[in-house]
N, C-alpha and C positions, 0 to 999 in steps of 0.2 A: 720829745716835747709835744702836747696836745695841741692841735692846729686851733687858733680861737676862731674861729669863722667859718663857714661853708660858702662856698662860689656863689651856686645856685640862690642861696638865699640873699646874698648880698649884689647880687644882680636885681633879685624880687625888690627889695627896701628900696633901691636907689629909684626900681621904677615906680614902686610907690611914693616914692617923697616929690617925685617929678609931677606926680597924680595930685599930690596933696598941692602944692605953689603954684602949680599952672591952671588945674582947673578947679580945685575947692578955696582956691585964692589965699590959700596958710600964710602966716609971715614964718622969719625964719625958726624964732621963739618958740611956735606949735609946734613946726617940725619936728626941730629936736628935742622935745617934750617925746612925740613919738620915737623915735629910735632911742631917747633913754629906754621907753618901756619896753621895745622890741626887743633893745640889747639885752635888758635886765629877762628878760625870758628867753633867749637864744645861751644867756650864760647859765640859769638852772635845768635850760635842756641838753647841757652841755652841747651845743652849735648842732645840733641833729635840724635832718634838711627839715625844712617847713611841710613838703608834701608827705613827712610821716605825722604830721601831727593828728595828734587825738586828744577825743576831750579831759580823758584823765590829766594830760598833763596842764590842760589848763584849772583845773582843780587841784591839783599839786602845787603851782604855780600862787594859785591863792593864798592856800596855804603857807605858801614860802613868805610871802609878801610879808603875811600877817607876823612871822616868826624874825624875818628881816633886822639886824642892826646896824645901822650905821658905824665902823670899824674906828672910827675917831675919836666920834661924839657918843656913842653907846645907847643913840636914842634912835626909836622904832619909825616908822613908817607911818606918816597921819592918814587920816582917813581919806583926809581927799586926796593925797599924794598915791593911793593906791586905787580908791575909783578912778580916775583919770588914766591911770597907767591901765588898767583893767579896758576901760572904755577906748581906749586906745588899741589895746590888744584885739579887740573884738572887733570894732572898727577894721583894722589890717585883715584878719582873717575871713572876714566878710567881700572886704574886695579881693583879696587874696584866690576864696573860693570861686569867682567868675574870672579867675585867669586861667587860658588854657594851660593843662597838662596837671593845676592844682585840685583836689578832692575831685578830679572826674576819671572816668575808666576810657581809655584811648577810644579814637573812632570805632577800631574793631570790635575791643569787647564791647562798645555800648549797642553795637550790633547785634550780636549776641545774646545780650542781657535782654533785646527788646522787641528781639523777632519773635512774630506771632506763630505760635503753635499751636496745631488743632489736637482738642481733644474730644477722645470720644465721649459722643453721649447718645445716649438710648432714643432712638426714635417714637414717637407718639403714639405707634401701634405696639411698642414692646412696656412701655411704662403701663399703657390700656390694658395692656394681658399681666402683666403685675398686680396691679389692682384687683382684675377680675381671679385672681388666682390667691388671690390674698384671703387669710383665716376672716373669719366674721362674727363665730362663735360667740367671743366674750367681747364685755366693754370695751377693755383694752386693745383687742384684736380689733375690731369696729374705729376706734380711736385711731390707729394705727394705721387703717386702709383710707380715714378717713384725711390724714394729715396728707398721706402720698397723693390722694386724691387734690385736697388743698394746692400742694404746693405747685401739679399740675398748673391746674386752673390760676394761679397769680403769678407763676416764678419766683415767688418773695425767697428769699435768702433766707438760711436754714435760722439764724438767729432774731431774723426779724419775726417766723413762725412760731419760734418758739417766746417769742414776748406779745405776740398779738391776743389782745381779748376781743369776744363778742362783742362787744361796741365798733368794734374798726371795720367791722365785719358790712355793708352794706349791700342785701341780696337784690333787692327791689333795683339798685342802678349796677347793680355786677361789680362791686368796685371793694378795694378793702383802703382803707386812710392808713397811712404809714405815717403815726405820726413822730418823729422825735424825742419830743420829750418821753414816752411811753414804751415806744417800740425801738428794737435795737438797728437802727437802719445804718446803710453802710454811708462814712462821714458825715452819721449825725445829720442827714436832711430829711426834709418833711414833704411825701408827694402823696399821690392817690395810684395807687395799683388796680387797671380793669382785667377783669376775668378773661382770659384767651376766649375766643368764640368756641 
């Protein structure tokens, strides 16, 4: 027989439901509004522990809701009887995610994941002899020496260079506008880049 439950996760629920009456101040009514919804998704994931979940299943779960019949009565699941359960769900899994051992990778690997590693990069007299050793001939050659040269002189990120127009460009203060809306900067922010000396 299929075990209907998991330990783990039914250790999780009860400390959520403790979370939800003690300090979000639920009556009992809320509560178990949520562990309807928790259950009704613990039974289409057939009881699989909580820290495998992924978002597929809660898009499957949608799904399901929406196809759902009541075994009795033959009538489906109203709209708001499944936003709530939905909103409930998500709610769970949100505090869910700040409990330790849930959606995080143990102390060690986050160790791992997050130590700094040096990588190499070309010192300012070997990119200088790049440049001075670079073709010049044609336009594009010239273009070419001229972006290495660029991106010297700003550090700008290879996607930000390649969206900048002559307008951003300000020689007279050394500076180039990295704007946003224009330029492809890294999380979409808006700063001014000055010329290396």
């Amino acid at each position: 027989m299929t075990r209907k439950y998991h330990p783990d996760n039914e250790r999780m629920k009860r400390k959520y439901f403790i979370f939800l009456k003690e300090a979000k101040r639920q009556d009992d009514s809320s509560v178990d509004a949520v562990a309807k919804a928790i259950s009704r998704f613990e039974a289409y994931t057939k009881w699989r522990d909580f820290k495998a979940f992924h978002f597929e299943q809660a898009v499957g779960f949608k799904a399901h809701l929406n196809k759902y019949r009541n075994e009795q009565t033959g009538s489906s699941l109203s709209k708001a009887t499944m936003n709530s359960a939905l909103r409930s769900l998500k709610t769970f899994f949100q505090w869910l995610a700040m409990q330790a051992g849930y959606f995080n990778l143990s102390d060690k690997d986050t160790r791992v994941a997050t130590a700094k590693r040096n990588r190499p990069v070309p010192t300012l007299e070997q990119i200088q002899r790049v440049i001075a050793v670079m073709p010049s001939n044609t336009v594009l050659e010239k273009r070419s020496r001229a972006l290495v040269a660029f991106t010297l002189l700003t550090g700008a990120r290879d996607s930000a260079i390649a969206s900048f127009k002559l307008k951003h460009v300000d020689l007279a203060a050394g500076s180039v506008f990295q704007d946003a809306r224009e330029v492809n900067t890294k999380a979409s922010k808006t700063f001014t880049t000055y010329f290396f000396p």
